[in-house]
N, C-alpha and C positions, 0 to 999 in steps of 0.2 A: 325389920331386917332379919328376925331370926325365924319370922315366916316363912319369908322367900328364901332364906337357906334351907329350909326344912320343906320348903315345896320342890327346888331344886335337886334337892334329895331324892324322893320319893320320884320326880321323873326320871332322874340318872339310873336309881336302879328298876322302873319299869322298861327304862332302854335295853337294861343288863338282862332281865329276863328274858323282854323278845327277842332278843339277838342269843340266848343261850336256847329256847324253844325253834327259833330257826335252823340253829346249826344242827341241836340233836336229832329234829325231826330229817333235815338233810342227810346226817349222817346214816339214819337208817335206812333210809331207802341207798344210798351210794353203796354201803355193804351189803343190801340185800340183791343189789341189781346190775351194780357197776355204774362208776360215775359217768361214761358216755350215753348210759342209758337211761337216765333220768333229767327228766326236764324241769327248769325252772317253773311251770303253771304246779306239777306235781310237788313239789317243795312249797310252793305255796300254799295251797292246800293242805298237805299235813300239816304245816306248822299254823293254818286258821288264819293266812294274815291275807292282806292286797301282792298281787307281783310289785306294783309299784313301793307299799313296804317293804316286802322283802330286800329290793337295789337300793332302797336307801340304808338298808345295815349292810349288805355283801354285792357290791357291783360286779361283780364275776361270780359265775359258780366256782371258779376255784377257790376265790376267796373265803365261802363257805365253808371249806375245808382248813386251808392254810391260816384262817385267822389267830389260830391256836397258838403259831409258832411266831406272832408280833412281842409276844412277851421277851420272849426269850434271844428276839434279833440283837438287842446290846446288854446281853448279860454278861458273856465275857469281859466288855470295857467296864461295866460295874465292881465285876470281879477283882479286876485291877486297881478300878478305881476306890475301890474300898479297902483292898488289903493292906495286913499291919505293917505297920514302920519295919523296917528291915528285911522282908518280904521281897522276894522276887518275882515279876509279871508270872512267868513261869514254875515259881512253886504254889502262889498264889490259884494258878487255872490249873494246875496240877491236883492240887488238894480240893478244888471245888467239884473235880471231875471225879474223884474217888469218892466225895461224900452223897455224888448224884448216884453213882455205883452204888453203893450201899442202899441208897434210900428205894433203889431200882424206881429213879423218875425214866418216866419213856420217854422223855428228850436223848437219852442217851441208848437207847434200844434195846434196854437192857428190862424186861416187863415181863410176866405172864399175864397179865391182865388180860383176856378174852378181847374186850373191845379195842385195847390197847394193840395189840397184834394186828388185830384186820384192819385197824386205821393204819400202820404202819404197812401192812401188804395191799391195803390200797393205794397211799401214793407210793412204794416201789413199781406196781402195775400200770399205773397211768402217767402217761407222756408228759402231758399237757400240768399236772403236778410236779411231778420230779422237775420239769422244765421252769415253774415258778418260783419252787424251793431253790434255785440258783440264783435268784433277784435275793431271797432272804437273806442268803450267806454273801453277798456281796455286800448288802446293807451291815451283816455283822462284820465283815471285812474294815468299812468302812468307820465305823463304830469304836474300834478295837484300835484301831491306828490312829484315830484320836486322842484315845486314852493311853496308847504306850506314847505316844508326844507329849503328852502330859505330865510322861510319867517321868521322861528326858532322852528318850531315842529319837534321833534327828529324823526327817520327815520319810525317805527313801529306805532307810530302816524300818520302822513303823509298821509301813507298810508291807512290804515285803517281809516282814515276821507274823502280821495279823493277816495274810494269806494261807502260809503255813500252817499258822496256830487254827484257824478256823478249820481249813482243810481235815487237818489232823483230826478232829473232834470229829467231823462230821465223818467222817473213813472209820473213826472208833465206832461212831453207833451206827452206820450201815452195817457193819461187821455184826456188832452184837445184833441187829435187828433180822440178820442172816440166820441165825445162830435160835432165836427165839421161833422165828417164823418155820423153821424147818423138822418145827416140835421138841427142842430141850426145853426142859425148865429154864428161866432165869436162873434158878440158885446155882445150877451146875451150870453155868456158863458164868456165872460170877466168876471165878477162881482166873478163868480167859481172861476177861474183860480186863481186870484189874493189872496183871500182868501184861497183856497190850497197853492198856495207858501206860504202865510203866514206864515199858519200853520207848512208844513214842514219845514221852515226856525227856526220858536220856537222850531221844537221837536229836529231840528241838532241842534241849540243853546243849548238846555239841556242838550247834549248829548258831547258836542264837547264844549263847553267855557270856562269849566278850561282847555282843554289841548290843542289846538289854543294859539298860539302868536294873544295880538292885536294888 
Protein backbone atom coordinates (compact mmCIF):
# COMPACT_ATOMS: atom_id res chain seq x y z
CA UNK A 1 0.00 0.00 0.00
CA UNK A 2 2.58 2.58 0.81
CA UNK A 3 4.16 1.70 -2.64
CA UNK A 4 1.41 2.60 -4.63
CA UNK A 5 0.96 5.70 -2.61
CA UNK A 6 4.36 6.56 -3.19
CA UNK A 7 4.09 5.60 -6.84
CA UNK A 8 1.00 7.70 -7.01
CA UNK A 9 2.93 10.45 -5.88
CA UNK A 10 5.74 10.56 -7.97
CA UNK A 11 3.13 10.46 -11.13
CA UNK A 12 0.88 13.25 -9.52
CA UNK A 13 3.77 15.38 -9.45
CA UNK A 14 5.32 14.26 -13.02
CA UNK A 15 1.74 15.49 -14.05
CA UNK A 16 2.47 18.97 -12.13
CA UNK A 17 5.65 19.38 -13.86
CA UNK A 18 4.35 18.78 -17.55
CA UNK A 19 1.56 20.87 -17.16
CA UNK A 20 3.85 23.79 -15.39
CA UNK A 21 6.57 23.29 -18.61
CA UNK A 22 3.55 23.43 -20.83
CA UNK A 23 2.10 26.61 -19.69
CA UNK A 24 5.48 28.35 -19.23
CA UNK A 25 6.72 27.22 -22.54
CA UNK A 26 3.01 28.67 -23.83
CA UNK A 27 3.43 31.52 -21.95
CA UNK A 28 6.52 32.59 -23.70
CA UNK A 29 5.77 32.62 -26.94
CA UNK A 30 1.94 34.25 -26.11
CA UNK A 31 4.02 37.33 -24.75
CA UNK A 32 6.60 37.26 -27.33
CA UNK A 33 3.89 37.07 -30.18
CA UNK A 34 0.58 37.54 -29.16
CA UNK A 35 -1.79 34.78 -28.28
CA UNK A 36 -3.77 34.89 -31.73
CA UNK A 37 -0.57 34.22 -33.12
CA UNK A 38 0.62 31.18 -31.97
CA UNK A 39 -0.45 27.83 -32.64
CA UNK A 40 -0.99 24.81 -30.64
CA UNK A 41 1.76 22.53 -32.99
CA UNK A 42 4.25 25.55 -31.78
CA UNK A 43 3.36 25.10 -28.01
CA UNK A 44 3.92 21.76 -28.41
CA UNK A 45 7.03 21.80 -29.56
CA UNK A 46 8.52 24.18 -27.04
CA UNK A 47 7.18 22.55 -24.31
CA UNK A 48 8.86 18.81 -26.05
CA UNK A 49 5.55 17.04 -25.69
CA UNK A 50 2.83 15.21 -28.28
CA UNK A 51 -0.30 17.96 -29.43
CA UNK A 52 -2.21 15.06 -28.27
CA UNK A 53 -0.32 15.58 -24.67
CA UNK A 54 -0.66 18.75 -24.61
CA UNK A 55 -5.18 18.68 -24.82
CA UNK A 56 -4.97 16.17 -22.33
CA UNK A 57 -3.59 18.84 -19.69
CA UNK A 58 -5.07 22.31 -21.53
CA UNK A 59 -8.20 21.50 -23.97
CA UNK A 60 -8.29 25.03 -25.26
CA UNK A 61 -5.48 27.45 -25.72
CA UNK A 62 -7.19 29.66 -23.51
CA UNK A 63 -7.06 27.46 -20.95
CA UNK A 64 -3.27 27.50 -21.18
CA UNK A 65 -3.43 30.68 -20.04
CA UNK A 66 -6.52 30.91 -17.50
CA UNK A 67 -5.61 27.76 -15.67
CA UNK A 68 -3.73 30.04 -13.13
CA UNK A 69 -6.80 31.53 -12.04
CA UNK A 70 -8.75 27.79 -10.95
CA UNK A 71 -7.18 28.33 -7.78
CA UNK A 72 -8.48 31.21 -6.81
CA UNK A 73 -12.36 30.67 -8.45
CA UNK A 74 -13.61 29.74 -4.58
CA UNK A 75 -11.33 31.62 -2.60
CA UNK A 76 -13.72 34.14 -1.50
CA UNK A 77 -16.27 31.29 -0.29
CA UNK A 78 -13.13 29.86 1.66
CA UNK A 79 -12.48 33.18 2.92
CA UNK A 80 -15.93 33.21 4.50
CA UNK A 81 -15.84 29.98 5.02
CA UNK A 82 -13.07 30.03 7.47
CA UNK A 83 -13.25 33.33 9.12
CA UNK A 84 -13.27 33.77 13.01
CA UNK A 85 -16.46 33.62 15.06
CA UNK A 86 -17.71 36.89 15.16
CA UNK A 87 -16.36 37.94 11.93
CA UNK A 88 -18.41 39.39 9.23
CA UNK A 89 -18.63 37.79 5.37
CA UNK A 90 -17.53 41.38 4.63
CA UNK A 91 -14.78 42.15 7.18
CA UNK A 92 -13.60 38.84 6.64
CA UNK A 93 -12.99 39.54 2.44
CA UNK A 94 -12.23 42.90 3.46
CA UNK A 95 -9.02 42.02 5.50
CA UNK A 96 -8.17 39.17 3.04
CA UNK A 97 -8.13 41.74 0.32
CA UNK A 98 -5.80 44.25 2.31
CA UNK A 99 -3.36 41.37 3.15
CA UNK A 100 -3.30 40.29 -0.71
CA UNK A 101 -2.47 44.29 -1.09
CA UNK A 102 0.25 44.10 1.06
CA UNK A 103 1.66 40.90 -0.10
CA UNK A 104 1.08 42.58 -3.82
CA UNK A 105 -0.28 39.03 -5.08
CA UNK A 106 -1.12 39.64 -8.76
CA UNK A 107 -4.63 38.25 -8.27
CA UNK A 108 -5.28 41.55 -7.27
CA UNK A 109 -3.23 43.77 -9.82
CA UNK A 110 -1.56 45.21 -7.75
CA UNK A 111 2.51 43.59 -9.01
CA UNK A 112 5.69 45.03 -10.54
CA UNK A 113 6.71 41.73 -11.42
CA UNK A 114 8.03 42.04 -15.24
CA UNK A 115 6.15 38.78 -16.15
CA UNK A 116 3.33 39.52 -13.85
CA UNK A 117 2.35 42.74 -15.96
CA UNK A 118 2.47 41.28 -19.37
CA UNK A 119 0.34 38.29 -18.31
CA UNK A 120 -1.99 40.81 -17.02
CA UNK A 121 -1.70 43.09 -20.37
CA UNK A 122 -2.16 39.98 -22.27
CA UNK A 123 -5.47 39.02 -21.11
CA UNK A 124 -6.71 42.89 -20.95
CA UNK A 125 -5.61 42.69 -24.93
CA UNK A 126 -7.27 39.65 -25.95
CA UNK A 127 -11.00 39.05 -26.59
CA UNK A 128 -11.25 35.60 -26.43
CA UNK A 129 -9.47 35.72 -22.59
CA UNK A 130 -11.12 38.51 -21.03
CA UNK A 131 -14.35 36.72 -22.62
CA UNK A 132 -13.34 33.29 -20.51
CA UNK A 133 -12.41 35.11 -17.41
CA UNK A 134 -16.20 35.95 -17.20
CA UNK A 135 -17.06 31.96 -16.98
CA UNK A 136 -14.49 32.23 -13.87
CA UNK A 137 -16.09 34.97 -12.03
CA UNK A 138 -19.54 33.47 -12.45
CA UNK A 139 -17.97 30.20 -11.07
CA UNK A 140 -16.76 32.55 -8.10
CA UNK A 141 -20.17 34.11 -7.97
CA UNK A 142 -21.48 30.91 -7.61
CA UNK A 143 -19.12 29.72 -5.08
CA UNK A 144 -19.41 32.65 -2.70
CA UNK A 145 -23.32 32.31 -2.55
CA UNK A 146 -22.90 29.11 -1.24
CA UNK A 147 -20.96 30.04 1.31
CA UNK A 148 -22.81 33.20 2.51
CA UNK A 149 -25.90 30.42 2.67
CA UNK A 150 -23.99 28.86 4.82
CA UNK A 151 -23.14 31.40 6.54
CA UNK A 152 -27.27 32.26 7.12
CA UNK A 153 -28.31 34.74 4.27
CA UNK A 154 -31.30 33.35 2.58
CA UNK A 155 -30.77 32.11 -1.02
CA UNK A 156 -31.73 35.55 -3.20
CA UNK A 157 -29.52 37.36 -0.81
CA UNK A 158 -26.58 35.29 -1.32
CA UNK A 159 -26.61 35.74 -4.39
CA UNK A 160 -27.24 38.93 -5.15
CA UNK A 161 -24.32 40.00 -2.57
CA UNK A 162 -21.82 37.40 -4.07
CA UNK A 163 -22.40 39.33 -7.39
CA UNK A 164 -21.45 42.50 -5.88
CA UNK A 165 -18.89 41.25 -3.80
CA UNK A 166 -17.13 39.42 -6.74
CA UNK A 167 -17.70 42.34 -9.11
CA UNK A 168 -16.28 44.61 -6.70
CA UNK A 169 -12.96 42.77 -6.41
CA UNK A 170 -12.43 42.18 -9.88
CA UNK A 171 -13.13 46.31 -10.63
CA UNK A 172 -10.41 46.64 -7.76
CA UNK A 173 -7.73 44.81 -9.49
CA UNK A 174 -8.50 45.89 -13.21
CA UNK A 175 -8.10 49.22 -11.71
CA UNK A 176 -4.83 48.47 -10.06
CA UNK A 177 -3.70 46.31 -13.05
CA UNK A 178 -4.42 49.78 -14.92
CA UNK A 179 -2.42 51.51 -12.80
CA UNK A 180 0.76 48.86 -12.84
CA UNK A 181 0.49 48.39 -16.65
CA UNK A 182 0.66 52.10 -17.38
CA UNK A 183 4.31 52.15 -15.78
CA UNK A 184 3.95 53.12 -11.78
CA UNK A 185 5.44 51.07 -9.41
CA UNK A 186 3.27 48.86 -7.37
CA UNK A 187 4.51 50.59 -4.03
CA UNK A 188 3.11 53.94 -5.31
CA UNK A 189 -0.04 52.66 -6.21
CA UNK A 190 -0.34 50.76 -3.06
CA UNK A 191 -1.47 53.87 -0.96
CA UNK A 192 -4.70 53.86 -4.04
CA UNK A 193 -5.34 50.64 -3.92
CA UNK A 194 -5.74 50.25 -0.34
CA UNK A 195 -7.90 53.29 -0.15
CA UNK A 196 -10.18 51.96 -2.99
CA UNK A 197 -10.83 48.87 -1.13
CA UNK A 198 -11.71 50.87 1.52
CA UNK A 199 -13.99 52.62 0.15
CA UNK A 200 -15.61 49.87 -1.84
CA UNK A 201 -15.65 47.72 1.16
CA UNK A 202 -17.95 50.98 2.96
CA UNK A 203 -20.15 51.17 0.08
CA UNK A 204 -20.80 47.00 0.19
CA UNK A 205 -21.11 47.60 3.82
CA UNK A 206 -24.02 50.15 3.10
CA UNK A 207 -25.42 48.15 1.07
CA UNK A 208 -25.20 44.64 2.30
CA UNK A 209 -25.02 44.90 6.62
CA UNK A 210 -28.42 44.51 7.51
CA UNK A 211 -29.01 41.53 5.22
CA UNK A 212 -25.37 39.53 5.73
CA UNK A 213 -25.33 37.24 8.93
CA UNK A 214 -22.27 38.51 11.19
Amino acid sequence: MAENAENLGLRERKKQRTRQTIFEAALRLFLTRGFDDVSIVEIADAAEVSKRTLFTYFPTKEDLVLHVFADHEDESARVVRARPAGTSPLDALHAHLLDALARQDPVTGLTSDPDAVAFGRLLSTTASLSERLLRYAGRSITALAEALEEAGADELTAQLAAVQIVTVLRALADRNGEQVQAGRPADEVYPEAVAAADRAFRLLGAGLADALPG
